[in-house]
Short mmCIF file of the C-alpha atoms (twelve columns), coordinates in Angstrom:
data_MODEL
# 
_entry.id   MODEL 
# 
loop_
_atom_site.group_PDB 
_atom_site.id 
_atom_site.type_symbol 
_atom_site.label_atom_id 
_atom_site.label_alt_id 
_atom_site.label_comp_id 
_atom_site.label_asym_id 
_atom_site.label_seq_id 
_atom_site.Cartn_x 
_atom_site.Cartn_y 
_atom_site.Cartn_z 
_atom_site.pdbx_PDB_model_num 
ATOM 1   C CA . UNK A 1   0.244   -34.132 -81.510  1 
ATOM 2   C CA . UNK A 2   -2.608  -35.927 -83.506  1 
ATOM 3   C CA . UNK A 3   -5.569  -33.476 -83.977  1 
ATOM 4   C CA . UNK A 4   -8.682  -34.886 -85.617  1 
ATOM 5   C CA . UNK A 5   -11.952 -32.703 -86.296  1 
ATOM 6   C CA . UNK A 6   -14.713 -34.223 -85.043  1 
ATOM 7   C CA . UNK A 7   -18.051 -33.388 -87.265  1 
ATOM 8   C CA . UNK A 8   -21.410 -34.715 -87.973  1 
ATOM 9   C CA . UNK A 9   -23.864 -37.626 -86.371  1 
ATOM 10  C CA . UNK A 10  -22.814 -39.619 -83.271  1 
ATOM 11  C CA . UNK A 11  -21.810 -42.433 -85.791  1 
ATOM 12  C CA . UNK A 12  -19.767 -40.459 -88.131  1 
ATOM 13  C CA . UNK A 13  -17.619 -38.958 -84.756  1 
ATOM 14  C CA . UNK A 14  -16.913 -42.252 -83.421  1 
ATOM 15  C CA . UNK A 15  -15.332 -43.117 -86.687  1 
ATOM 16  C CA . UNK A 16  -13.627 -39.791 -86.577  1 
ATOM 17  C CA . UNK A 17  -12.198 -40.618 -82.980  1 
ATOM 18  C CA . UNK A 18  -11.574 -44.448 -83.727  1 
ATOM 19  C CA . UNK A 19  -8.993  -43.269 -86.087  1 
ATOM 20  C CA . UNK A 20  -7.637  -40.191 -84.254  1 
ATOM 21  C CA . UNK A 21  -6.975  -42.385 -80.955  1 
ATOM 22  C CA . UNK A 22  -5.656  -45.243 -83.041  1 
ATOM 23  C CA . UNK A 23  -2.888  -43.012 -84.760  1 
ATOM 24  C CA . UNK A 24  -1.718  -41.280 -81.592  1 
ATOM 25  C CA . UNK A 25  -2.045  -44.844 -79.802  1 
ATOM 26  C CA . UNK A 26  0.781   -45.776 -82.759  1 
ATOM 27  C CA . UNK A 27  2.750   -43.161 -82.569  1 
ATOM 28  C CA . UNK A 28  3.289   -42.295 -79.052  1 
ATOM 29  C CA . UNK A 29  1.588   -38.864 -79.449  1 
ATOM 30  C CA . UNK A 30  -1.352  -36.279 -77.641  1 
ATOM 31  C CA . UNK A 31  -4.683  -36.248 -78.975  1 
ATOM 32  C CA . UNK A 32  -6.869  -33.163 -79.639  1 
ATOM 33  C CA . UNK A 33  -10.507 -33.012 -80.431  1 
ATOM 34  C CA . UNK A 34  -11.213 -30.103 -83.125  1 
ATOM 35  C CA . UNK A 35  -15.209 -29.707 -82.038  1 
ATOM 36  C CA . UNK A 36  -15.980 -26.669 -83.931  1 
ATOM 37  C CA . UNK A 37  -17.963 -28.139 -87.381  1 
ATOM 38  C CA . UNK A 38  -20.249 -29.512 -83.829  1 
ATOM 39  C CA . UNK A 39  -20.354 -26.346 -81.824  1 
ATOM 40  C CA . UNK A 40  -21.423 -24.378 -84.960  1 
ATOM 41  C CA . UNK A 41  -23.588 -26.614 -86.431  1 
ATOM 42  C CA . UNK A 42  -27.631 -26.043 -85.557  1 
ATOM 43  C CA . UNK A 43  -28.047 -29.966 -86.249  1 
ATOM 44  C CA . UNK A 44  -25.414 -32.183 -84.447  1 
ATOM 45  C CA . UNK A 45  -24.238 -31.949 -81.360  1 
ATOM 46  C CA . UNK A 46  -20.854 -33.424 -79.712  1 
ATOM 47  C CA . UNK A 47  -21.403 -36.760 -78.380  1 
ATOM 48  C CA . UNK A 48  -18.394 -38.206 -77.270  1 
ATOM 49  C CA . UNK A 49  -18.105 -36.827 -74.058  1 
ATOM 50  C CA . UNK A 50  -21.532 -39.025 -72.943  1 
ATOM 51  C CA . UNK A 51  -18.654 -42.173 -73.562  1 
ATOM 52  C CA . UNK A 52  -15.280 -42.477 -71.580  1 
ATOM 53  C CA . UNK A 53  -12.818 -41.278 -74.146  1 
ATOM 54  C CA . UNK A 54  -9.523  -40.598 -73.269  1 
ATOM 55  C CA . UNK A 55  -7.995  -37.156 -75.189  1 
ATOM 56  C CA . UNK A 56  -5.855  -34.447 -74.336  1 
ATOM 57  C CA . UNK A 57  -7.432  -31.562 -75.097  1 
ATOM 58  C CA . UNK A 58  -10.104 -30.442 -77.044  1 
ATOM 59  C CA . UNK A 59  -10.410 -26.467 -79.275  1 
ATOM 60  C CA . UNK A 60  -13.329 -25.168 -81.103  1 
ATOM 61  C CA . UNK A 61  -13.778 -21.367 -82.824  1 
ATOM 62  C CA . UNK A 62  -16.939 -20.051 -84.104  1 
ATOM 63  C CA . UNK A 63  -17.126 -20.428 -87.662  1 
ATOM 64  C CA . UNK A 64  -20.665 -18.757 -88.647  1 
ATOM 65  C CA . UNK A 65  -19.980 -15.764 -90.640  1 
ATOM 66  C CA . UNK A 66  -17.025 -15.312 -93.643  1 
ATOM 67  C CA . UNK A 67  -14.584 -14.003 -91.104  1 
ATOM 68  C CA . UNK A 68  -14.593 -16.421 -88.809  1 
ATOM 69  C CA . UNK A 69  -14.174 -18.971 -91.266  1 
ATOM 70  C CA . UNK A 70  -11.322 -16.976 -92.880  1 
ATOM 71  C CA . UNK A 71  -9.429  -16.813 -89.448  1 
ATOM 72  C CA . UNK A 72  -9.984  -20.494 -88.513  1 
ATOM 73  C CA . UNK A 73  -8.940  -21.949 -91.968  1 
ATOM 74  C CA . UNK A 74  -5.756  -19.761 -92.045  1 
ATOM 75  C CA . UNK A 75  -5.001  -20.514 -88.300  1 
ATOM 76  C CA . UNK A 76  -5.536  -23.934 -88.740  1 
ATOM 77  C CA . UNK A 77  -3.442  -24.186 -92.039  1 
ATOM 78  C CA . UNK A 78  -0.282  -22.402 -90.632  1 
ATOM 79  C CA . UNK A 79  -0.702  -24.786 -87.470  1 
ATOM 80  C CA . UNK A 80  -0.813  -28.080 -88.282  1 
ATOM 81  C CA . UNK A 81  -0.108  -30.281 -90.929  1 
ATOM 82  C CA . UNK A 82  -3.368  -30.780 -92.583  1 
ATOM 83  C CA . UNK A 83  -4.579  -33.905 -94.137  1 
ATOM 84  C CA . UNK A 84  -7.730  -33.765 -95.966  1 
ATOM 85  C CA . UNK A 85  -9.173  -37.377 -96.875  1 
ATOM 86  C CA . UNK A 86  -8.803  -38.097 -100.640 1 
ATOM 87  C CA . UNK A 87  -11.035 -41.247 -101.098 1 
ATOM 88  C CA . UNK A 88  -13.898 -42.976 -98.424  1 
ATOM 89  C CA . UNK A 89  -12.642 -45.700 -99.834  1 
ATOM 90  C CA . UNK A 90  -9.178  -46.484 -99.297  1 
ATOM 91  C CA . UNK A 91  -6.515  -46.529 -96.536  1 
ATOM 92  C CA . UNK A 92  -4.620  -42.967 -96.703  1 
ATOM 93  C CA . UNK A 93  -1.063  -43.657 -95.628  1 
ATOM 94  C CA . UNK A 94  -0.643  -40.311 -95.922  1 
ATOM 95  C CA . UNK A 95  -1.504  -40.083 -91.964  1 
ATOM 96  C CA . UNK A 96  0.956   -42.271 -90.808  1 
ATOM 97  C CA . UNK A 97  3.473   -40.151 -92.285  1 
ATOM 98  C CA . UNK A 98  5.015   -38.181 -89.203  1 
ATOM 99  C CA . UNK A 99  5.731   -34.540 -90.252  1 
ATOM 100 C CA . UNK A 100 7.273   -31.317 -88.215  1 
ATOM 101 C CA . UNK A 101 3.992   -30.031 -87.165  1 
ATOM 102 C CA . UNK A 102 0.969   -31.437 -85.861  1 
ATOM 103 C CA . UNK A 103 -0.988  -33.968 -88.033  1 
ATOM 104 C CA . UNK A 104 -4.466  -32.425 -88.452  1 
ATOM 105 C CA . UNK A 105 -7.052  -35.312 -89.718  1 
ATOM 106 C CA . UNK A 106 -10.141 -34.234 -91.787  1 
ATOM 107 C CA . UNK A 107 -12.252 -36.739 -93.293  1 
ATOM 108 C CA . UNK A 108 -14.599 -39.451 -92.580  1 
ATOM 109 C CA . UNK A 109 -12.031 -42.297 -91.994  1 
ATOM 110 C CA . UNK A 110 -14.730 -45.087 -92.067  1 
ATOM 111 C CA . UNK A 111 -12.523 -47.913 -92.629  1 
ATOM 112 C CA . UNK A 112 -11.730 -50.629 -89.781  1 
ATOM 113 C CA . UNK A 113 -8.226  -50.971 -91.164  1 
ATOM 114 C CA . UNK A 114 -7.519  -47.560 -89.357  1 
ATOM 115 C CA . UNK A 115 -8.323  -48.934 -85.777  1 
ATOM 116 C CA . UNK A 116 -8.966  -52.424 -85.580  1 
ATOM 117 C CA . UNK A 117 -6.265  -53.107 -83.743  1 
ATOM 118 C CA . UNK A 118 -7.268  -50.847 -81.109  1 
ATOM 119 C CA . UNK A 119 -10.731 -52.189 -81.222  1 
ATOM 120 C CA . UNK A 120 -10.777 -53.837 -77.808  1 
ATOM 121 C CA . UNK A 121 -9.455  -50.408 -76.056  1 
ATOM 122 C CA . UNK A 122 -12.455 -48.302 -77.983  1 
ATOM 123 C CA . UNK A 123 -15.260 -51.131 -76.834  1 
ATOM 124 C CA . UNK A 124 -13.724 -50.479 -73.416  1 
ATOM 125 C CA . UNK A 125 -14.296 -46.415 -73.842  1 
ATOM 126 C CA . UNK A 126 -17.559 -46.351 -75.496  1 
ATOM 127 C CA . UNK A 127 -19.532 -47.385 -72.722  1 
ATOM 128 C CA . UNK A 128 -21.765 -44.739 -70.896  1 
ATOM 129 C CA . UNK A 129 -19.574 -41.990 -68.832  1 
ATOM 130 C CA . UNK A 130 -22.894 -42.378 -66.305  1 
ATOM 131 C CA . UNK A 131 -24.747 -45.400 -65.268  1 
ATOM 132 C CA . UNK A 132 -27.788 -46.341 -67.225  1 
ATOM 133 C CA . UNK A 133 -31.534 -45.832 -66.042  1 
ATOM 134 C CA . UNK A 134 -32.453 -48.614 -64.386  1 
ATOM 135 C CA . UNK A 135 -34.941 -49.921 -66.754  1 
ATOM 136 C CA . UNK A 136 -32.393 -49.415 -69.880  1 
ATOM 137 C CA . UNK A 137 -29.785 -51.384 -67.365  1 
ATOM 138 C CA . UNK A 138 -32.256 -54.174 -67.271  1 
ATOM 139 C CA . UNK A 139 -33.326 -54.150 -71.030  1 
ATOM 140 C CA . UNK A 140 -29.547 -54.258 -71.900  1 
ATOM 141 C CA . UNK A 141 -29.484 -57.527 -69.887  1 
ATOM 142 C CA . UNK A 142 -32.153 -59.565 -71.081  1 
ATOM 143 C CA . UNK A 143 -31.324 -58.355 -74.835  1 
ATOM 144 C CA . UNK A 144 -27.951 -59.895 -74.747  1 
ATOM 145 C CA . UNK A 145 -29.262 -62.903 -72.276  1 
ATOM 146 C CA . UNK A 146 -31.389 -64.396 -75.384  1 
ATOM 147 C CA . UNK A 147 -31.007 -64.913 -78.922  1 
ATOM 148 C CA . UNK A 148 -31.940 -61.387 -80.341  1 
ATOM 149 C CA . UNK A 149 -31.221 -59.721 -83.538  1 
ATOM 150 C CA . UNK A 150 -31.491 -55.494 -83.760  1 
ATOM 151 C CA . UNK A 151 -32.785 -54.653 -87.156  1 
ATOM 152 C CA . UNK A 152 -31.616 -51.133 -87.739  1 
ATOM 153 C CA . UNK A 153 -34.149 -49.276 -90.132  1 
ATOM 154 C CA . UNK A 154 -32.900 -45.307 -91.003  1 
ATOM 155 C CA . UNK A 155 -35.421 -42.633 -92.041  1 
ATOM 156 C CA . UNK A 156 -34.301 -39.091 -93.071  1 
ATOM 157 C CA . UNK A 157 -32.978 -37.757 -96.282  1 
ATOM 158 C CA . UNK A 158 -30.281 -40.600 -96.571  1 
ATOM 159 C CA . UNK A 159 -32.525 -43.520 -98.380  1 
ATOM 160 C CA . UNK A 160 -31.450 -46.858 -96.256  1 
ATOM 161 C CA . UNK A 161 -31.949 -50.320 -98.103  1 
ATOM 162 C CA . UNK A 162 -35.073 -51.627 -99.863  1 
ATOM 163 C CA . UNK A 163 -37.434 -53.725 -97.963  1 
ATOM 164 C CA . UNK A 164 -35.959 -56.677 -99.603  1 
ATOM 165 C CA . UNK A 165 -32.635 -56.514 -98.191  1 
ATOM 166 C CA . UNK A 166 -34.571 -56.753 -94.914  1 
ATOM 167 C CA . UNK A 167 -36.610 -59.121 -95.554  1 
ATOM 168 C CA . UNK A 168 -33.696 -61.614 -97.155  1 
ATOM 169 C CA . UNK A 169 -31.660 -60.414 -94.000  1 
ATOM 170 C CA . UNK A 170 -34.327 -61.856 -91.579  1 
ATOM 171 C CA . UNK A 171 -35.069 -64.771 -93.548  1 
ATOM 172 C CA . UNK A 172 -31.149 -65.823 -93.525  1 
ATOM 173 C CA . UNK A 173 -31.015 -64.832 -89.658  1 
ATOM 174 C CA . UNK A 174 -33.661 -67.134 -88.790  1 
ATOM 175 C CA . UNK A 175 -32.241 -70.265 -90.543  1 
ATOM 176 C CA . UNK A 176 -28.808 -68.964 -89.235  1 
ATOM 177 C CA . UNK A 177 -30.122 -68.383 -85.151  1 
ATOM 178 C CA . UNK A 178 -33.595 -70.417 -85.112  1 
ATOM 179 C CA . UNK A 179 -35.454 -69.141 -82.348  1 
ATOM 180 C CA . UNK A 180 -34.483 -65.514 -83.272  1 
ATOM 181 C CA . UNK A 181 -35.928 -62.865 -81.580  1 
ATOM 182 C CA . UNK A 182 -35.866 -59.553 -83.666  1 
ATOM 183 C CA . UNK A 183 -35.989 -55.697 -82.006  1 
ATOM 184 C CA . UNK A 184 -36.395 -52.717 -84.653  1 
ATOM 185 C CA . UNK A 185 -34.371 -49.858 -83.933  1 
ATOM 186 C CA . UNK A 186 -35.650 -46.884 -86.348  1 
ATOM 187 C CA . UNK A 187 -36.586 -43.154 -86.135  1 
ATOM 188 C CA . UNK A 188 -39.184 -43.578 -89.292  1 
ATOM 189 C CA . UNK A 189 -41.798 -46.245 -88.066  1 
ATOM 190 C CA . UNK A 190 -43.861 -45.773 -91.782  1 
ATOM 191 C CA . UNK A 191 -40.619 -46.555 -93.392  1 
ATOM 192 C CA . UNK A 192 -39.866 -49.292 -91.021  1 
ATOM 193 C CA . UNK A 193 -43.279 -51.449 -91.273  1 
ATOM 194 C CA . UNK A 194 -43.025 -50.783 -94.960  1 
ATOM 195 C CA . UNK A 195 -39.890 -52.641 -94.788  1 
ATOM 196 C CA . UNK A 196 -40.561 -54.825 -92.415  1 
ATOM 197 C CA . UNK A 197 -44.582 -55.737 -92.429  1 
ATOM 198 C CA . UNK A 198 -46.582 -56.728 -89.301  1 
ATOM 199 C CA . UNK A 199 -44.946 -56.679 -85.983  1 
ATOM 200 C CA . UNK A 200 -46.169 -57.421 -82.719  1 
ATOM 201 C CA . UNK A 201 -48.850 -59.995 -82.786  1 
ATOM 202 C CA . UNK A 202 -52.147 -59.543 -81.109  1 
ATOM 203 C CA . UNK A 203 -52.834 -60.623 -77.792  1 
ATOM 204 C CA . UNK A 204 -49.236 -60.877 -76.681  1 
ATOM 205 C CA . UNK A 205 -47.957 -58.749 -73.470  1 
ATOM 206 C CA . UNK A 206 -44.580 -56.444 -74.460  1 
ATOM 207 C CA . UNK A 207 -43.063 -58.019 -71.906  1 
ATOM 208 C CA . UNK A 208 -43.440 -61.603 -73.371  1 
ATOM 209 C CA . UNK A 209 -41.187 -62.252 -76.174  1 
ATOM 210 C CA . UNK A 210 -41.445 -65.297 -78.380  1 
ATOM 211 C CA . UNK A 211 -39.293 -67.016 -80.771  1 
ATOM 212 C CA . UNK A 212 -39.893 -65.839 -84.421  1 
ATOM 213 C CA . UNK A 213 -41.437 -62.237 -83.252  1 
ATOM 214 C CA . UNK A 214 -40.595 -58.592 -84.522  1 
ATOM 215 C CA . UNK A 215 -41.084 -55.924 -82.371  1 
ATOM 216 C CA . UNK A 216 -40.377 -52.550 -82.357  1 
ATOM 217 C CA . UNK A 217 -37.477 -51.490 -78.946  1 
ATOM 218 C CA . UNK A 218 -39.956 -48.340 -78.214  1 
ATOM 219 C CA . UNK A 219 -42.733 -50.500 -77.423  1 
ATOM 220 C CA . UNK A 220 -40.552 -51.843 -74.815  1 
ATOM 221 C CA . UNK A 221 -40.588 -48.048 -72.799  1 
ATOM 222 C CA . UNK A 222 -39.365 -44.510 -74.231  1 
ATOM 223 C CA . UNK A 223 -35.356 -44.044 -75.128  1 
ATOM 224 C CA . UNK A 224 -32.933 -41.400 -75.763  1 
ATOM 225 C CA . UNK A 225 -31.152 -42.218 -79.236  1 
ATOM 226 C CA . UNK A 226 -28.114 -42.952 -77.395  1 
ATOM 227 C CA . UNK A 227 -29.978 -45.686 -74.890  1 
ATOM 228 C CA . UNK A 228 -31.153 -46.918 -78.182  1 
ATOM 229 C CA . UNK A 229 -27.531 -47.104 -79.430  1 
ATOM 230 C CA . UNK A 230 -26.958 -49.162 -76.352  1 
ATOM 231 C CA . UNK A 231 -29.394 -51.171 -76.356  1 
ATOM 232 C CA . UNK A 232 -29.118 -52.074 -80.492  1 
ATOM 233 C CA . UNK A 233 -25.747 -52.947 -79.257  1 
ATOM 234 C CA . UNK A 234 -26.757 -55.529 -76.604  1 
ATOM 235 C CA . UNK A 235 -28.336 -57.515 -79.220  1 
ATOM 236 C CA . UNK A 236 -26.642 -60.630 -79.781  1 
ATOM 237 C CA . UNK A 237 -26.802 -60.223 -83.481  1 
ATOM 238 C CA . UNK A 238 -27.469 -57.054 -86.458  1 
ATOM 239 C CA . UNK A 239 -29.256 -56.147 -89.186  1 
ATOM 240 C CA . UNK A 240 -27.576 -53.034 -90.128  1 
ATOM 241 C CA . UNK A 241 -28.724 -50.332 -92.670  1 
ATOM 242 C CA . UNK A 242 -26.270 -48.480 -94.545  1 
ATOM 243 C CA . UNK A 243 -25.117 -45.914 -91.234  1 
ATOM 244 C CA . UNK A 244 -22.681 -45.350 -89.189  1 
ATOM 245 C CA . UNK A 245 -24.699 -45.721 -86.601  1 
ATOM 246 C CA . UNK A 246 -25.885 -48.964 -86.314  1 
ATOM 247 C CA . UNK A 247 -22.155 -50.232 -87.885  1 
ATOM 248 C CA . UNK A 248 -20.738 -48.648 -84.283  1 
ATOM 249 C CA . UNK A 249 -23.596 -50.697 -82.538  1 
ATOM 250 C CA . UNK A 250 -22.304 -53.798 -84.426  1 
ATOM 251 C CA . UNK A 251 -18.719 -52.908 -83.549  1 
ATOM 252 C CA . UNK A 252 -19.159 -53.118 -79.763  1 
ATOM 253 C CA . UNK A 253 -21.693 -56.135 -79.839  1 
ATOM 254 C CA . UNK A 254 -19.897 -57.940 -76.942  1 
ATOM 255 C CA . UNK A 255 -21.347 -61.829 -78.142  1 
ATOM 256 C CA . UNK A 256 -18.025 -63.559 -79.162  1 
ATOM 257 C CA . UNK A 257 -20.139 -64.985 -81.809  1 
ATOM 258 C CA . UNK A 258 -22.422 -62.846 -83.823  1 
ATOM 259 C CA . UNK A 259 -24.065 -62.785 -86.848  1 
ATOM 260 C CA . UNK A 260 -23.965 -59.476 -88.483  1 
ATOM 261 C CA . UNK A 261 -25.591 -58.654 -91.896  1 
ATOM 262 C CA . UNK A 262 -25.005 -55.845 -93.833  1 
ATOM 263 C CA . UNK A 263 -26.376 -54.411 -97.044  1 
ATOM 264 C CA . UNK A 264 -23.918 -54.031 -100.419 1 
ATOM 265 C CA . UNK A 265 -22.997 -50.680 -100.963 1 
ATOM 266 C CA . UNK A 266 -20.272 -48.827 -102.840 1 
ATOM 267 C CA . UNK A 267 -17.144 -48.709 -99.944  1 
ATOM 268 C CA . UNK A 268 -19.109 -51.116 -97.449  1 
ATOM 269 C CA . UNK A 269 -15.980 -53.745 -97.371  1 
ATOM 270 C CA . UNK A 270 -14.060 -51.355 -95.619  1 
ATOM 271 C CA . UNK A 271 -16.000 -51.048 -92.743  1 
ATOM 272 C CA . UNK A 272 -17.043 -54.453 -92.334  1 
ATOM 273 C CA . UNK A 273 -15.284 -56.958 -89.671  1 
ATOM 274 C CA . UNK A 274 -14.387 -59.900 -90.602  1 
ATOM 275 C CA . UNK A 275 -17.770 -62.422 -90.676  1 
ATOM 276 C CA . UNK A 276 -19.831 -60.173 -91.403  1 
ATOM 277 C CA . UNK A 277 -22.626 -60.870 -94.297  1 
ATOM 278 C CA . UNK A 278 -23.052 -58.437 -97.165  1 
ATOM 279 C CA . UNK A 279 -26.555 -59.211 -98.316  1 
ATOM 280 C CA . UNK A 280 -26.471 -57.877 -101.991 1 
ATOM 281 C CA . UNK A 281 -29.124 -58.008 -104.747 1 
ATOM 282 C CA . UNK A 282 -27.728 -61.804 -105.766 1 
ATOM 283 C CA . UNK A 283 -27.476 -62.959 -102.185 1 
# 
């Protein structure tokens, strides 16, 4: 059996689950979902389940005070084989590696190389367990009807890229897709307009997009951050910050030919498909 712990944002647990399916998927074996870092935590919650992923089972143990960390380290040591990630950077073969007990995965395991080639079966399970509201249902449509771009902006204590990365990135999309219409995704609108600038022109109806315009998706009705995941998605083409986030959203962008920019970061090769721009410094 594969067992893979499952921990932080929505983002980071796809990647965790990308990589858990993938191996089992290779290796003929179950897969178990370890949810307890997102059953403890008083932050993230477990998102999967709002997708159609296919497991086996899923565990989870409090782990709040010392003892119940004590028990569920020791139990989970004598269990399985545990593999801790070594570097966010590189491919650990270590995984592949079949052993006498269970393979237990901890890490990050943001790199494509350890499930692109399951790629088209994980765009096929990370679509909504539940149909969509109506009005997202209809947004999704026309978003990936015309020629849009989702500019992903992240607030919070994880600094995203300088407004100049943006504003190279939409000067390059627009000579790249003329007629480029651009949606902000973000949860920090100050941060976004100061990357950004002026969006939404005067006088023009929310419902009347134009070639050339910037606009933010909430002006277009009120989301859940996963409806916002969708829609970002729907997009025909990406801006992305540096999260895992909007990389997902990039991932399961369904146009078979997108443009996809991406700012340089230390490790962002590895979870970049192939096409997509890194917009450095130079660029």
């Amino acid at each position: 059996m594969i067992v893979v712990k499952i921990g932080d944002g929505m983002g980071n647990q796809m990647y965790n689950y990308a990589c858990g399916y993938s191996l089992a998927r290779r290796c003929g074996e179950k897969l178990k979902l370890d949810i307890s870092e997102c059953d403890n935590s008083t932050l993230r919650d477990y998102e999967l389940d709002f997708f159609r992923v296919c497991y086996d089972a899923k565990e989870s143990f409090p782990n709040r005070n010392v003892w119940q960390k004590i028990y569920k380290r020791l139990r989970r040591n004598l269990l399985y084989h545990v593999i801790i990630e070594k570097d966010w950077y590189a491919v650990d073969e270590r995984i592949d590696k079949k052993t006498f007990r269970s393979r237990y995965l901890h890490g990050y395991w943001q790199n494509t190389a350890y499930f692109l080639e399951y790629l088209p079966e994980l765009r096929e399970m990370f679509v909504p367990r539940e149909p969509l509201r109506e009005a997202v249902r209809q947004l999704t449509e026309r978003l990936s009807a015309h020629t849009t771009c989702a500019i992903h902006v992240r607030g919070g204590d994880i600094g995203g890229p300088p407004p100049e990365y943006f504003q190279r990135a939409v000067r390059r999309m627009e000579e790249q897709r003329p007629g480029v219409m651009f949606f902000v995704f973000t949860n920090d609108k100050e941060k976004a307009a100061e990357c950004i600038g002026d969006t939404n022109p005067p006088g023009r109806s929310e419902q009347s997009w134009a070639p050339g315009e910037i606009r933010y998706i909430s002006d277009q009705g009120t989301f859940s951050d996963k409806e916002e995941f969708l829609l970002m998605s729907a997009c025909q083409n990406q801006i992305l910050s540096n999260s895992s986030f909007s990389s997902w959203a990039a991932y399961l962008n369904r146009n078979p030919d997108p443009v996809v920019m991406v700012p340089e970061y230390k490790g962002v090769g590895q979870t970049c498909l192939d096409g997509w721009q890194i917009i450095g410094k130079e660029s």
